[in-house]
C-alpha positions in Angstrom: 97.5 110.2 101.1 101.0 110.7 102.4 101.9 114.1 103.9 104.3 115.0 105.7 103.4 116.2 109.5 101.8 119.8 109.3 102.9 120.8 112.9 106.5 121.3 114.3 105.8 119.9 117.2 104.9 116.7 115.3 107.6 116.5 113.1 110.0 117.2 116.4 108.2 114.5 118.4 108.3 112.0 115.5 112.4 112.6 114.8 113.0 112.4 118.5 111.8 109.2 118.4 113.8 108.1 115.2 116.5 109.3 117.1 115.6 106.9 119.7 115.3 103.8 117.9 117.8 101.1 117.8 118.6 101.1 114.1 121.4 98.6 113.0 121.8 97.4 109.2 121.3 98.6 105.8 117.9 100.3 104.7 115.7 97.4 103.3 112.2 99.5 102.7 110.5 96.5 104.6 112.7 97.0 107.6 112.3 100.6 107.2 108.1 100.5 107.4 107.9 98.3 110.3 110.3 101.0 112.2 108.6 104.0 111.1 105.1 101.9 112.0 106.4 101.0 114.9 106.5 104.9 116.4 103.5 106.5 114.1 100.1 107.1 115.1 99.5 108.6 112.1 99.1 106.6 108.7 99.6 109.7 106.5 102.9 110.3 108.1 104.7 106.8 107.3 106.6 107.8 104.1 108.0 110.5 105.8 108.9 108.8 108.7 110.3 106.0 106.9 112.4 108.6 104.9 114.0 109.6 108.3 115.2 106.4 109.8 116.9 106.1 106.4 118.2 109.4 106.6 119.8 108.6 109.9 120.9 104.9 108.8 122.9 106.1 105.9 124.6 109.3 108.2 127.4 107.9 108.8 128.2 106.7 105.5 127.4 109.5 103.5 129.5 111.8 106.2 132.7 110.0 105.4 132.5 111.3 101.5 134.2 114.6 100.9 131.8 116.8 100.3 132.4 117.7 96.8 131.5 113.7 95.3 128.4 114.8 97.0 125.7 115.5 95.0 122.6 117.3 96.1 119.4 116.1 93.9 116.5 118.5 93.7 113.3 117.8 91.9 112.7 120.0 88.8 108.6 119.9 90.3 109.8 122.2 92.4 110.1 124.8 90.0 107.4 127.5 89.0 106.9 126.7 85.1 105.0 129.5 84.7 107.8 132.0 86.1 111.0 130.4 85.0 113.4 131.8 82.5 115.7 128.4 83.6 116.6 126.1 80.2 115.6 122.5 80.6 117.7 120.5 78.8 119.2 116.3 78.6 121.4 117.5 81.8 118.3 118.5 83.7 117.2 122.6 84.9 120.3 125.1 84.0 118.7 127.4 87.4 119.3 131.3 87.4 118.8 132.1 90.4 116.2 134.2 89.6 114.2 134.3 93.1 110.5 132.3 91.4 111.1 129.3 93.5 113.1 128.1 96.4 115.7 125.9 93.7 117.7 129.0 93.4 118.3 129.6 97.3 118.8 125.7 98.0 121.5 125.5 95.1 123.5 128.3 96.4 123.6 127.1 99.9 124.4 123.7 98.2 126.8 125.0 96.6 128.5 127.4 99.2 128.7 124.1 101.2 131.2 122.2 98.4 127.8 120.4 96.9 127.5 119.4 93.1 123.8 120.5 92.3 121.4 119.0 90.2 117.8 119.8 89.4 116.3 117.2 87.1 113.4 114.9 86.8 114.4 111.4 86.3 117.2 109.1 86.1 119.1 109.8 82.8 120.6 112.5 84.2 121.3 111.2 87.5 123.1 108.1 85.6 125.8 110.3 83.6 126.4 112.1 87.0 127.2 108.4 88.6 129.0 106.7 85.6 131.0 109.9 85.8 132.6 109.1 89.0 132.5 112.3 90.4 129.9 111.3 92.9 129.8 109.1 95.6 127.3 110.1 97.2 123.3 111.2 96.0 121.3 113.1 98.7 118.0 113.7 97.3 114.6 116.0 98.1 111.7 116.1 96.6 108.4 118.0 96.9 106.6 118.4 100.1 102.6 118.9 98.9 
């Protein structure tokens, strides 16, 4: 199972060393694994790794868009069904803020940034955000279990 390492230490140690490695190139996910397997001991933690060394491939890029045609993606998973008042609609979670789940807090620091926000599950509603041409730039998260 992937995971993502549980220690600080671990998850320092491992982005040192992405920060070490001579990365050139665009992010082709074969390229990708044999870096990330190339400074793992740990199986479980490849995904992650591999989703670092992307991270730091695409810097650069992503830094020369303006920050608002960025767009911050957030999993609607992330959310606590149970606990939120949030409508869920074709354009993905409408979130209030309301303190159930950590969306709220990451929107509004999003957001205070210059970041469009949104919190959906799949890609009907990231489309119309792209075909829009507002965005130029997705940066994504997902669910750490």
């Amino acid at each position: 199972m992937q995971q993502v390492p549980t220690t600080f230490s671990e998850r320092q140690r491992i982005r040192s060393l992405v920060e070490n490695l001579p990365l050139e190139g665009q992010p082709i996910r074969h390229q990708l694994e044999q870096w990330a397997r190339s400074i793992i001991d740990n199986e479980e933690h490849l995904a992650w790794t591999m989703v670092l060394i992307g991270s730091k491939l695409w810097t650069r890029q992503v830094s020369t868009v303006p920050v608002s045609q960025r767009l911050l993606l957030l999993p609607h998973c992330m959310r606590h069904t149970e606990q939120c008042p949030a409508p869920y609609d074709a354009e993905g979670l409408h979130c209030r803020k309301c303190g159930a789940c950590e969306l709220g807090r990451l929107k509004s620091i999003a957001e205070t940034l210059g970041y469009r926000v949104l919190i959906a599950e799949g890609s009907p509603a990231v489309m119309q955000w792209i075909l829009s041409g507002k965005t130029s730039a997705i940066l994504g998260g997902r669910r750490i279990r």
